[in-house]
KOLKOL-732108 format. One line per 4 residues: number of its first residue (from 0); their letters; for each residue x, y, z of N, C-alpha, C, O. Coordinates in nm, 2 decimals. Example, Ala and Ser with C-alpha at 12.3 -4.5 7.8 and 13.67 -1.06 7.14 Angstrom:
KOLKOL-732108
0 = AS = 1.32:-0.57:0.78:1.23:-0.45:0.78:1.32:-0.33:0.78:1.42:-0.33:0.85 ~ 1.28:-0.22:0.71:1.37:-0.11:0.71:1.29:0.00:0.79:1.34:0.11:0.80
//
This chain:
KOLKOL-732108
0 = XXXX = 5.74:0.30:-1.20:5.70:0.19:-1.29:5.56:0.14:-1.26:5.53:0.11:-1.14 ~ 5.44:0.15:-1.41:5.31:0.15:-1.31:5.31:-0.05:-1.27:5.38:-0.14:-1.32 ~ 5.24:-0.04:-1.20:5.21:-0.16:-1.10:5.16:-0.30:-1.20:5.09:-0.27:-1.30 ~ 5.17:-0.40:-1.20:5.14:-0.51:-1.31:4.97:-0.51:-1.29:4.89:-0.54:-1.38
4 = XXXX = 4.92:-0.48:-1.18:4.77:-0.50:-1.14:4.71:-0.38:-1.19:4.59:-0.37:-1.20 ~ 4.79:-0.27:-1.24:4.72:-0.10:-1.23:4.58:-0.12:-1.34:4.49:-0.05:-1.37 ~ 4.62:-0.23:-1.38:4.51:-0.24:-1.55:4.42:-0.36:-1.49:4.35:-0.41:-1.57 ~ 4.42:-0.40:-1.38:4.31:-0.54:-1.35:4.23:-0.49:-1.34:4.26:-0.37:-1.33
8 = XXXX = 4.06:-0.51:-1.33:3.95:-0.41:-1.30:3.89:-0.52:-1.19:3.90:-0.65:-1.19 ~ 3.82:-0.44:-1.10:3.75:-0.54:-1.02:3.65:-0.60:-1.01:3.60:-0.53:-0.92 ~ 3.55:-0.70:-1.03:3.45:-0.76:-1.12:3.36:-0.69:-1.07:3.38:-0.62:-0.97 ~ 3.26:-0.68:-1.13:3.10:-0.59:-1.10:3.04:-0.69:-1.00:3.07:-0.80:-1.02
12 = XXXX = 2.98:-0.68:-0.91:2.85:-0.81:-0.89:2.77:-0.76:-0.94:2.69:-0.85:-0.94 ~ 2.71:-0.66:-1.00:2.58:-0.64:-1.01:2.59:-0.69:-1.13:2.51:-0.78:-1.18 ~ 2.72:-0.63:-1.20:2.65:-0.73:-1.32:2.68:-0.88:-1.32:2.62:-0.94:-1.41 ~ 2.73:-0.93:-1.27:2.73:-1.03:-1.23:2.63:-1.11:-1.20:2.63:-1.23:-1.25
16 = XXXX = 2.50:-1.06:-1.10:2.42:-1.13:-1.13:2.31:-1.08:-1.21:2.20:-1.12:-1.19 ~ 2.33:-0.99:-1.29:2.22:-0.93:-1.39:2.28:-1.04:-1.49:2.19:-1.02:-1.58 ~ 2.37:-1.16:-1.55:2.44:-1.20:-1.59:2.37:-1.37:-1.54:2.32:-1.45:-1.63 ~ 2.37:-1.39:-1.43:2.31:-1.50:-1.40:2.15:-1.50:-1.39:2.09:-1.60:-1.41
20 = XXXX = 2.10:-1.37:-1.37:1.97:-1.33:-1.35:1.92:-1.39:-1.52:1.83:-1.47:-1.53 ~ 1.99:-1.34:-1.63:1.93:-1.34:-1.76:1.96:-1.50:-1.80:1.90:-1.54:-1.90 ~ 2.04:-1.58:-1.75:2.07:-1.74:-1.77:1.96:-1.82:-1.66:1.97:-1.93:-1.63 ~ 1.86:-1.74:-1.61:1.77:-1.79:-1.52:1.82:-1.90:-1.39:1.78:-2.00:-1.34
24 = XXXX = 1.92:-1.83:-1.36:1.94:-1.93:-1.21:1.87:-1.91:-1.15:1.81:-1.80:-1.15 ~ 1.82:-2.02:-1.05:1.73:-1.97:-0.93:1.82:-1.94:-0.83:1.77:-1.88:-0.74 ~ 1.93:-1.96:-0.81:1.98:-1.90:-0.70:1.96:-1.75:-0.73:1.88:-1.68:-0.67 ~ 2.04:-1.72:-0.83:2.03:-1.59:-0.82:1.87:-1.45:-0.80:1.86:-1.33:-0.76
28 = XXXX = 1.75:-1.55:-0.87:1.64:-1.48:-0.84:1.61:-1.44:-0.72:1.54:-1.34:-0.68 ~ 1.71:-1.60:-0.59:1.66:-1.60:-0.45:1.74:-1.47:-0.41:1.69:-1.40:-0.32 ~ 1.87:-1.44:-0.46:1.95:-1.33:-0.39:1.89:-1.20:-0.41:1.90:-1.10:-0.32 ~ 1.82:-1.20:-0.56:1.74:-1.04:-0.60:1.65:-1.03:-0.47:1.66:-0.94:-0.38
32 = XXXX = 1.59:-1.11:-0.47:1.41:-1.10:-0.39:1.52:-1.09:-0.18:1.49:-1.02:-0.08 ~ 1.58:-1.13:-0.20:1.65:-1.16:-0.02:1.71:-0.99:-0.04:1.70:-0.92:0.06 ~ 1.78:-0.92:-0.16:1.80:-0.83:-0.11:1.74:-0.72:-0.16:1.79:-0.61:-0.14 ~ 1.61:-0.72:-0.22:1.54:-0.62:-0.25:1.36:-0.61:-0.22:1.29:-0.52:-0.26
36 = XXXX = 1.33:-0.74:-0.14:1.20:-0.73:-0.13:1.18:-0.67:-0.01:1.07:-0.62:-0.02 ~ 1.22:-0.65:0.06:1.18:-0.54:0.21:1.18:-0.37:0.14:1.09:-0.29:0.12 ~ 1.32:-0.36:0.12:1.28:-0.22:0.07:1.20:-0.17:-0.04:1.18:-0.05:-0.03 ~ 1.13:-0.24:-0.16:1.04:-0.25:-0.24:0.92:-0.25:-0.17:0.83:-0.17:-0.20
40 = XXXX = 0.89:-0.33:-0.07:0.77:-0.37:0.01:0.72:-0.23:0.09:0.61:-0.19:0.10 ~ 0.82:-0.18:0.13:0.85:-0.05:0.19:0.78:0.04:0.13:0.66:0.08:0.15 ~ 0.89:0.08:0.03:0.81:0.19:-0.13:0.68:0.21:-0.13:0.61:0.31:-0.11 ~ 0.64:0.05:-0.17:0.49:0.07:-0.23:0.39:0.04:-0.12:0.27:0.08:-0.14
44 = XXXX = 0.43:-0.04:0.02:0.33:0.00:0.11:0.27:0.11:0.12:0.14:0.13:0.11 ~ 0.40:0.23:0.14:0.40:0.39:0.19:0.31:0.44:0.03:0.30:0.56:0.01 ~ 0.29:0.40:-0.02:0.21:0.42:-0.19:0.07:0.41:-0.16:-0.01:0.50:-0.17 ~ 0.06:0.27:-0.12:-0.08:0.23:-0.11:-0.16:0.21:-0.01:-0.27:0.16:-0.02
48 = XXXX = -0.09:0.25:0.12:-0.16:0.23:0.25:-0.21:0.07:0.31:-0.29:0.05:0.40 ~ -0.14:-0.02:0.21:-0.26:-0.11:0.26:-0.17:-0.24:0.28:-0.11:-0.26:0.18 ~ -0.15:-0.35:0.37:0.00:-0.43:0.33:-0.01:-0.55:0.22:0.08:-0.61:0.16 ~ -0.19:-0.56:0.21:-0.20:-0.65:0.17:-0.16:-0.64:0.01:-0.08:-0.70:-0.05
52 = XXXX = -0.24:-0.54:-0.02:-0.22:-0.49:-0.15:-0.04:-0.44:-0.19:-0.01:-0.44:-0.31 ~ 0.03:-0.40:-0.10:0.17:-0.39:-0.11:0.17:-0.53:-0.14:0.19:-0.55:-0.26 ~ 0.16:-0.63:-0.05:0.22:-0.78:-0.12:0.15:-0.79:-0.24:0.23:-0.74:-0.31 ~ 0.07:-0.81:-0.30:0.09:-0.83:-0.39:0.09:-0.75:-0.54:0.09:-0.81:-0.65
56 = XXXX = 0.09:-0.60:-0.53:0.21:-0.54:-0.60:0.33:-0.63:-0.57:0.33:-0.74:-0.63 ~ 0.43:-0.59:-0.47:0.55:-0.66:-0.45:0.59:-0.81:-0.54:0.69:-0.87:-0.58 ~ 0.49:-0.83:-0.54:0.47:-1.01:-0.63:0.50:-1.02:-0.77:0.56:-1.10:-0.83 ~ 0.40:-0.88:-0.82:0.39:-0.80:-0.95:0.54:-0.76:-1.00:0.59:-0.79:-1.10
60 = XXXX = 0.57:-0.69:-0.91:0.72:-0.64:-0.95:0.81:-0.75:-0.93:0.92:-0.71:-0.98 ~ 0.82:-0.88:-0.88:0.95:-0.93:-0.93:0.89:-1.00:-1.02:0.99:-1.03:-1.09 ~ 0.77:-1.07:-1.08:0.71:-1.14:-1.20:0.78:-1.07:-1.29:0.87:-1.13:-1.36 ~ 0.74:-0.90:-1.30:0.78:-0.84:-1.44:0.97:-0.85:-1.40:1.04:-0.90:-1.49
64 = XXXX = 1.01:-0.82:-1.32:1.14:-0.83:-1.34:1.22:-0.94:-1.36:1.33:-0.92:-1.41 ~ 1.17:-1.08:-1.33:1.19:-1.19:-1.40:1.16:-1.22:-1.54:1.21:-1.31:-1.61 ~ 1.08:-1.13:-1.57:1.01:-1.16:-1.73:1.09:-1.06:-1.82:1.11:-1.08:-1.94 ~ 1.12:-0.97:-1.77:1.17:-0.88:-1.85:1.29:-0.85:-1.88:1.33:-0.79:-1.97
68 = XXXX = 1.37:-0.92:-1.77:1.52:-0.91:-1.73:1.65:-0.91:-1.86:1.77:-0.87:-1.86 ~ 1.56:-0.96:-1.94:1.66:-0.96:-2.08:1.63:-0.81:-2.14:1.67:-0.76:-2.25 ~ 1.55:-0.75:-2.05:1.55:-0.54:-2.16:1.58:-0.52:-2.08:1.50:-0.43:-2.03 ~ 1.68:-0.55:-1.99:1.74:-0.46:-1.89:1.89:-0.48:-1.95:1.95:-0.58:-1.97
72 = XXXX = 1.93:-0.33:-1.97:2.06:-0.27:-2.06:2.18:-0.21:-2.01:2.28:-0.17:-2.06 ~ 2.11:-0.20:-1.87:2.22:-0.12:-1.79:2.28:0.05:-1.80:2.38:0.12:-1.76 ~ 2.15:0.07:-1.88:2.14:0.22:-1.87:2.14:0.30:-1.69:2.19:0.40:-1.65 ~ 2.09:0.22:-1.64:2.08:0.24:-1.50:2.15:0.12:-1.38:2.22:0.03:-1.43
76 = XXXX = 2.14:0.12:-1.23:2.14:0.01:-1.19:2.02:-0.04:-1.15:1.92:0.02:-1.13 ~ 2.07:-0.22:-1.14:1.95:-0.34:-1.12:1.86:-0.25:-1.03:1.75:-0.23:-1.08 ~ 1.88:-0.18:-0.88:1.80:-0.18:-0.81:1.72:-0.05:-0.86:1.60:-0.06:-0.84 ~ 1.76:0.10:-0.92:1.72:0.19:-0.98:1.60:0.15:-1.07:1.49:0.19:-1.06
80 = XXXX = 1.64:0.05:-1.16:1.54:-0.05:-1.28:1.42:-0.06:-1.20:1.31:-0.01:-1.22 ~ 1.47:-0.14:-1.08:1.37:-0.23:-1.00:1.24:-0.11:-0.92:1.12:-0.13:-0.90 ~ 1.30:-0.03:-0.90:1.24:0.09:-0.82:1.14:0.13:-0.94:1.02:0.14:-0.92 ~ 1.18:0.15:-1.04:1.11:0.23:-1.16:0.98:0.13:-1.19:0.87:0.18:-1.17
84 = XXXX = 0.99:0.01:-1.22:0.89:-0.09:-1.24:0.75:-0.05:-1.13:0.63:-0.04:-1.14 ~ 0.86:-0.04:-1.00:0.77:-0.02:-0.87:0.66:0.08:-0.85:0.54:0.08:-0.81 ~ 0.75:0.20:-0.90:0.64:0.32:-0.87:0.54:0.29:-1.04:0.44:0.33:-1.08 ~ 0.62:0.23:-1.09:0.48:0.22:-1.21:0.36:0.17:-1.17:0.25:0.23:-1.18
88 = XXXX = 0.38:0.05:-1.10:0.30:-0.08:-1.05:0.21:-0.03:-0.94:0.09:-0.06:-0.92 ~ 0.27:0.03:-0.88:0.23:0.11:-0.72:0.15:0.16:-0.79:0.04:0.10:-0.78 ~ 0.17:0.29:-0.89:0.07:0.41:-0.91:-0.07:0.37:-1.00:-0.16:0.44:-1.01 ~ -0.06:0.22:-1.08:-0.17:0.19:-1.16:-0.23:0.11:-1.05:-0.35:0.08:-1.06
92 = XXXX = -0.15:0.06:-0.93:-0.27:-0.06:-0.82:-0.35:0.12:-0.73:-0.46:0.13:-0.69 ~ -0.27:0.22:-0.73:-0.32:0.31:-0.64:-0.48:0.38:-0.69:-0.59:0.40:-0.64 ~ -0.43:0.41:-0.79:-0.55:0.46:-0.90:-0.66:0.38:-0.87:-0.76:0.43:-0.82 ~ -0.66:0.25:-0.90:-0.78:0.13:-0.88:-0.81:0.14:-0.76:-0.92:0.16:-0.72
96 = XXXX = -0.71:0.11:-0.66:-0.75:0.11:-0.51:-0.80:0.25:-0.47:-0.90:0.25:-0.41 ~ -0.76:0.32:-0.49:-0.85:0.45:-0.44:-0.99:0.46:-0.49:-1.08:0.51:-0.42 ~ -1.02:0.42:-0.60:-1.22:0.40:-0.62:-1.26:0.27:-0.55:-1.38:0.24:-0.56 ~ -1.21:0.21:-0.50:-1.28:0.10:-0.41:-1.21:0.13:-0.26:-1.30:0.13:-0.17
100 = XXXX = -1.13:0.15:-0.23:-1.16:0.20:-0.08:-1.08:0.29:-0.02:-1.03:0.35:-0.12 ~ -1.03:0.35:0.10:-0.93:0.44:0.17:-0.88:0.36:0.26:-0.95:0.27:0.32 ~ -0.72:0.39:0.27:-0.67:0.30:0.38:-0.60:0.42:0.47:-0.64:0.54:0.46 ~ -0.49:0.41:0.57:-0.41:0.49:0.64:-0.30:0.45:0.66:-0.27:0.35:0.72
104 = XXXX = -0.22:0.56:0.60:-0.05:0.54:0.58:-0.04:0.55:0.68:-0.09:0.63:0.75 ~ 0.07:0.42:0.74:0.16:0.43:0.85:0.28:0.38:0.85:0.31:0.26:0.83 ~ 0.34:0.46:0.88:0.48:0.50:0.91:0.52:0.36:0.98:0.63:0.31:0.94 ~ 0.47:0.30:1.06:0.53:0.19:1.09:0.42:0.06:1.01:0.32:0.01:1.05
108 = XXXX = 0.47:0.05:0.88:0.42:-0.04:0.86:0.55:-0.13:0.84:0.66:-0.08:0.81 ~ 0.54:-0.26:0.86:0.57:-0.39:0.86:0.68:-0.43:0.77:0.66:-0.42:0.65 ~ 0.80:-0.47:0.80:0.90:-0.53:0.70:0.80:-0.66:0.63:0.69:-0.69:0.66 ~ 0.90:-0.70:0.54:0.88:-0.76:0.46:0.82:-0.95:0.55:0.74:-1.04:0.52
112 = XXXX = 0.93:-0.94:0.68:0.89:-1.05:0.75:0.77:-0.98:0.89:0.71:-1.06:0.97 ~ 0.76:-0.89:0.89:0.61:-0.87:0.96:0.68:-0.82:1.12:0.63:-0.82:1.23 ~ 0.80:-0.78:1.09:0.88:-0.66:1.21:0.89:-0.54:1.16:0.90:-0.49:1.05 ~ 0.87:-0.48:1.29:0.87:-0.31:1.27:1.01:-0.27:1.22:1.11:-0.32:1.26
116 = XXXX = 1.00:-0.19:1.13:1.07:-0.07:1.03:1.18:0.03:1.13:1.28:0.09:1.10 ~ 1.12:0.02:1.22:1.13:0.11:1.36:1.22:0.08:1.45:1.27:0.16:1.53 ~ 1.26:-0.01:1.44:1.31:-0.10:1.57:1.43:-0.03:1.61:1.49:-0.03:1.72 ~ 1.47:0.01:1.52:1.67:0.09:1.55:1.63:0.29:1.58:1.70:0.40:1.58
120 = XXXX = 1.49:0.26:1.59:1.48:0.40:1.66:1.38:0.39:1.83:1.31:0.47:1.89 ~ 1.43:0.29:1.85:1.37:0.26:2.02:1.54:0.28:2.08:1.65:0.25:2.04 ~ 1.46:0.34:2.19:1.58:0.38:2.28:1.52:0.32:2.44:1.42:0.36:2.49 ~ 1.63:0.20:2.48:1.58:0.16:2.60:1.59:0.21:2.72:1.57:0.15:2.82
124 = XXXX = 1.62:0.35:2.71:1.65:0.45:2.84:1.50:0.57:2.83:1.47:0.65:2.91 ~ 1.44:0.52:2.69:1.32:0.66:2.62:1.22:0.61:2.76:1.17:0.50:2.79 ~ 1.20:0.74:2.83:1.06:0.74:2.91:0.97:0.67:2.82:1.01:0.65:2.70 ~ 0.83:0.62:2.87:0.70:0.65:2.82:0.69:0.75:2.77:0.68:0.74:2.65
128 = XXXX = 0.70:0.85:2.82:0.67:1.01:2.77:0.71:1.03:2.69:0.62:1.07:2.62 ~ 0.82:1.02:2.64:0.93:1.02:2.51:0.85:0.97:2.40:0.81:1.01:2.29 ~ 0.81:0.82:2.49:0.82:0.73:2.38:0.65:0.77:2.32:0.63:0.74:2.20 ~ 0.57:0.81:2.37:0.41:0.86:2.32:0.47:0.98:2.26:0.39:1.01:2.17
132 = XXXX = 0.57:1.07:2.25:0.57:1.17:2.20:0.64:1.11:2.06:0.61:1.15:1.95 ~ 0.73:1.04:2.09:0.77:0.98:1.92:0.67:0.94:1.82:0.66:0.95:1.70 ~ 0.58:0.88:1.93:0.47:0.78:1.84:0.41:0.87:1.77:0.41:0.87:1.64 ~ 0.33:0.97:1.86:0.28:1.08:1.80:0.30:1.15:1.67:0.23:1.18:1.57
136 = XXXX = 0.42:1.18:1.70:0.49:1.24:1.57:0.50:1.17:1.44:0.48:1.21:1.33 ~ 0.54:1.03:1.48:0.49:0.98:1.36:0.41:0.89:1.33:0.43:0.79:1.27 ~ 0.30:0.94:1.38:0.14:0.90:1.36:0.13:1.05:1.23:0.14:1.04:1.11 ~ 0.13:1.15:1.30:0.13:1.33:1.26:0.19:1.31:1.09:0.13:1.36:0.99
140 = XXXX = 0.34:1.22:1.10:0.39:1.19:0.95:0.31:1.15:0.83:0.28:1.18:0.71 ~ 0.32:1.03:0.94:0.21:0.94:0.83:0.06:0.99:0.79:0.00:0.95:0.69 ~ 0.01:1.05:0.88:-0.13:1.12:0.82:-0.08:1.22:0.75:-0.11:1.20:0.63 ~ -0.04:1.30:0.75:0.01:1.45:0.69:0.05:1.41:0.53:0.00:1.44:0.43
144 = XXXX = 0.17:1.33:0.55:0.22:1.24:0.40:0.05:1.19:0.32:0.02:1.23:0.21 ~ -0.03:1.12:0.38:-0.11:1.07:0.26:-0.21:1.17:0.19:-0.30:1.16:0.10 ~ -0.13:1.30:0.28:-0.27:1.37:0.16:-0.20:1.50:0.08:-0.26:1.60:0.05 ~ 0.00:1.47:0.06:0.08:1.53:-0.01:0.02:1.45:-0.14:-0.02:1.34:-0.15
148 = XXXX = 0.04:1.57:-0.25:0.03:1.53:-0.37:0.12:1.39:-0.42:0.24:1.38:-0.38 ~ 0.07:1.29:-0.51:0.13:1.15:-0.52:0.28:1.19:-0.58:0.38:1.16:-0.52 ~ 0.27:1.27:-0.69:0.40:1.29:-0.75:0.51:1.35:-0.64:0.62:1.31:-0.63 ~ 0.48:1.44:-0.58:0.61:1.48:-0.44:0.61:1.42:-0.36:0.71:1.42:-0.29
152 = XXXX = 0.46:1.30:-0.30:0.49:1.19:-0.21:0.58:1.10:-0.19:0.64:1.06:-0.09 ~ 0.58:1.07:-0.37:0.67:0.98:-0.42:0.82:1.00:-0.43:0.91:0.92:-0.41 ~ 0.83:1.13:-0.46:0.99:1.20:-0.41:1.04:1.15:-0.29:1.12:1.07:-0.28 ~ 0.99:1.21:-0.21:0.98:1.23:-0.09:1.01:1.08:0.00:1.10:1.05:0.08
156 = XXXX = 0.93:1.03:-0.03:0.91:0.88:-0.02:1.08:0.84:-0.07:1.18:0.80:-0.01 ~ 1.07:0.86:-0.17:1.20:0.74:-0.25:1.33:0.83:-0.16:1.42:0.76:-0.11 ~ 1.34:0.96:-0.14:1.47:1.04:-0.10:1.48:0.99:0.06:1.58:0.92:0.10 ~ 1.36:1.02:0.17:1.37:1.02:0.29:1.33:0.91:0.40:1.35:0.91:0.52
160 = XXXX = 1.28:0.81:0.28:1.25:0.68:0.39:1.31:0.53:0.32:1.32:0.43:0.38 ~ 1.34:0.56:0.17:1.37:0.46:0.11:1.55:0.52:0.08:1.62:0.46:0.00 ~ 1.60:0.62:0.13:1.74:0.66:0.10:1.76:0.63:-0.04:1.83:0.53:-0.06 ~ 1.71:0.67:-0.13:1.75:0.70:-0.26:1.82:0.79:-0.33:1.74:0.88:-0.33
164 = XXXX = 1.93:0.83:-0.39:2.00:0.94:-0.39:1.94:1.00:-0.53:1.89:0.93:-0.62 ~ 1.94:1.16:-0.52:1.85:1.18:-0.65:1.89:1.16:-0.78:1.82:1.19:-0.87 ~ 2.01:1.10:-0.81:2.02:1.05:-0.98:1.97:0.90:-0.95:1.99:0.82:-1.05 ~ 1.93:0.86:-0.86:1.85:0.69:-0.87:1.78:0.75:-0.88:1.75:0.74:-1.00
168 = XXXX = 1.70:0.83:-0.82:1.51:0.88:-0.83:1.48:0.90:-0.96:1.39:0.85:-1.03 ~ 1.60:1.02:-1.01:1.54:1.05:-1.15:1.56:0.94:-1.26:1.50:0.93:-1.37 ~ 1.66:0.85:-1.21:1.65:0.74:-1.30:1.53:0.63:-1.33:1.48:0.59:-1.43 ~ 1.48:0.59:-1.16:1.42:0.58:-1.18:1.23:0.60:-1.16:1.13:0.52:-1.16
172 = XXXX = 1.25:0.75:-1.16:1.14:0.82:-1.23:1.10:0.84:-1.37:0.99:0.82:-1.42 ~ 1.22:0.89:-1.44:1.23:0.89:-1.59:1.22:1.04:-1.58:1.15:1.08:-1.67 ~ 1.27:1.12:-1.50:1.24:1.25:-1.51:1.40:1.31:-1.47:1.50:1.24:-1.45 ~ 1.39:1.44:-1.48:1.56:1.55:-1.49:1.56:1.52:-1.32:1.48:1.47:-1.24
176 = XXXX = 1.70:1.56:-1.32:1.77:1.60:-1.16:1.67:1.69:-1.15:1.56:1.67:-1.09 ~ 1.71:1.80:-1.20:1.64:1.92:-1.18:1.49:1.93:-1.11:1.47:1.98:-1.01 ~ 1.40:1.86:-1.19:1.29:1.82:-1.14:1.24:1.70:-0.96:1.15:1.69:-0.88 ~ 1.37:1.62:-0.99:1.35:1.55:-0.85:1.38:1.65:-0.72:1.32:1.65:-0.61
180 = XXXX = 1.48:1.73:-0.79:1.52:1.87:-0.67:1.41:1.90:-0.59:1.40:1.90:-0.46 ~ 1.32:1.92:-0.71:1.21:2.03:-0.70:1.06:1.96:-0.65:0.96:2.02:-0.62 ~ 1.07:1.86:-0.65:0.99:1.75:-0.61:1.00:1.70:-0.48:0.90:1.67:-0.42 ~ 1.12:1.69:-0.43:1.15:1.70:-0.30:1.18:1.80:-0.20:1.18:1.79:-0.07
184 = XXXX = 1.19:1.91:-0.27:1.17:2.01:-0.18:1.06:2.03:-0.15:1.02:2.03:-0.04 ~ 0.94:2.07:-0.31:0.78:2.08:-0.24:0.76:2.01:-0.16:0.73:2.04:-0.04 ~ 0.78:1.92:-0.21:0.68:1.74:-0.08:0.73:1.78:0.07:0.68:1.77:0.18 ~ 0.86:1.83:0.03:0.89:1.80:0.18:0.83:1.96:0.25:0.79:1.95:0.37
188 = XXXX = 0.82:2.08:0.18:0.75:2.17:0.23:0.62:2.18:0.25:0.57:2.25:0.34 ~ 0.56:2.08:0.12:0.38:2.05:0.13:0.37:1.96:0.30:0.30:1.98:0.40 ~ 0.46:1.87:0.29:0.44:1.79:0.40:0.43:1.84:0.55:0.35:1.80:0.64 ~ 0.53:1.96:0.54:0.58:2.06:0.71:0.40:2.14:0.68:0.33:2.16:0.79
192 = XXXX = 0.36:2.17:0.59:0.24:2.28:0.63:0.14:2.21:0.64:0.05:2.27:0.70 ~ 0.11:2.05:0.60:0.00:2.01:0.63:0.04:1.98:0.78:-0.04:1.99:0.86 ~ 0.18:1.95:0.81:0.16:1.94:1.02:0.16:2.04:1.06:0.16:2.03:1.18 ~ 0.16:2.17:1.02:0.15:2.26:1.06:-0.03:2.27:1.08:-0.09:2.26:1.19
196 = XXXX = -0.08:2.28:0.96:-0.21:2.29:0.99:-0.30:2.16:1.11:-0.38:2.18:1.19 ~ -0.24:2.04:1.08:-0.30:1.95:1.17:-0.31:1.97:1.29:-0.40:1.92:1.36 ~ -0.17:2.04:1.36:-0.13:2.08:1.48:-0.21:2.16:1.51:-0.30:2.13:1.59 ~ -0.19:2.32:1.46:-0.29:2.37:1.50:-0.44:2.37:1.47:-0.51:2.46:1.52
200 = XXXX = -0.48:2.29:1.40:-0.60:2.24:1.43:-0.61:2.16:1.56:-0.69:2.21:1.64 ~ -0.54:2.03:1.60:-0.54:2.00:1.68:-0.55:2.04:1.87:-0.59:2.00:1.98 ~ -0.48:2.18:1.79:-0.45:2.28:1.94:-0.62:2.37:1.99:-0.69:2.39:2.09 ~ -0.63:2.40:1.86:-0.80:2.46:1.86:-0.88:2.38:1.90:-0.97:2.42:1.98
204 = XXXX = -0.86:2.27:1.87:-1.00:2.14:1.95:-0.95:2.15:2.08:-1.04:2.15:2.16 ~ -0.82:2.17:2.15:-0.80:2.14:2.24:-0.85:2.24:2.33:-0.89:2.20:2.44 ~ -0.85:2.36:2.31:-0.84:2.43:2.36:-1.02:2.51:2.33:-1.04:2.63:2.35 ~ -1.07:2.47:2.30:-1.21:2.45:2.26:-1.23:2.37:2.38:-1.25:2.43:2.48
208 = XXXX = -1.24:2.24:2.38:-1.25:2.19:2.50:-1.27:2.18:2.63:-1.36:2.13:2.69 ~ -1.13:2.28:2.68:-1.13:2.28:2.76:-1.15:2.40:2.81:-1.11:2.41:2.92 ~ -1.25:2.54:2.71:-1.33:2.63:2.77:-1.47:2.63:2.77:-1.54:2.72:2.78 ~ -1.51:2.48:2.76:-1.63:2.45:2.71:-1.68:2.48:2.92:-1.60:2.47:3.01
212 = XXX = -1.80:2.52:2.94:-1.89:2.53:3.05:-1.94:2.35:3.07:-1.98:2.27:2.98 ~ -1.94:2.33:3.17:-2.03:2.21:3.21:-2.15:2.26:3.18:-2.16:2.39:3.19 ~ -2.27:2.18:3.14:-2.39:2.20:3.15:-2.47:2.14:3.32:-2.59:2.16:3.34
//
């Protein structure tokens, strides 16, 4: 005999506060921004290299998401939506910021409250040695990454540091599975050959060096 509950359904939160979000509570705006402004901040830092300019993108994207919240239809989820607005926002401040200056992606850039991204990858047993050889490596990341093409960056980006699974990406890309596949596989193989080449570049200077003759 089926169960009296077998037909209860369990309430959504998301829609729930997509629901309070469009009745304009401020509580609820404070819960969007507490649980989505670090990883957003994240995104579009690793976008734009620069944090200042990430904040205020970041600013940009919950304006429109508070302004627009009523053409949000739930074709997707809230945070998928939110991501999409992002890389829009990101890619029209990147465009501009790249004719007025160059900055340098780093891998440890700054939560949203101004602590390292990093902190759950310190090991308090890691030598020094260790610990310069980690650093290294992702110093090596984050330079190699900023000069992957934007569109596989951005894959790449959204799949391996923002944990996005690829039907969020393509959702909120606006593009096929198929295509995010393929977008994250390049990036991520554009990515291995540019450390490939940096390294051994890096090995040639070294080794240049150190057959140089005193004068």
């Amino acid at each position: 005999m089926p169960s009296i509950f077998s037909h209860v359904t369990t309430p959504d939160p998301e829609a729930g506060l997509v629901r309070r979000l469009k009745c304009r509570e401020r509580e609820a705006f404070d819960e969007l921004i507490e649980a989505y402004q670090g990883p957003i901040f994240g995104f579009v830092y690793r976008q734009l290299d620069d944090p200042t300019e990430a904040a205020d993108v970041v600013q940009e994207v919950f304006l429109k998401v508070f302004r627009k919240i009523d053409d949000f239809r739930g074709d997707c989820t809230l945070k998928t939506w939110m991501y999409r607005i992002a890389v829009h926002e990101a890619s029209n401040r990147r465009r501009w910021f790249s004719r007025h200056r160059r900055g340098e992606l780093a891998m440890d850039a700054p939560d949203a409250n101004g602590g390292s991204r990093w902190e759950w990858l310190e090991d308090p047993s890691e030598s020094q040695h260790d610990a310069l050889l980690r650093r290294e490596r992702l110093d090596l990341i984050s330079e190699s990454l900023r000069h992957v093409d934007e569109r596989l960056r951005t894959a790449v980006i959204l799949r391996d540091i923002q944990g996005l699974s690829y039907n969020e990406i393509a959702a909120a890309l606006e593009i096929s599975l198929g295509t995010v596949k393929s977008r994250v596989l390049r990036g991520r193989e554009a990515l291995k050959a540019r450390m490939r080449r940096r390294t051994a570049g890096d090995a040639l200077d070294s080794a240049s060096l150190s057959t140089e003759t005193p004068s």
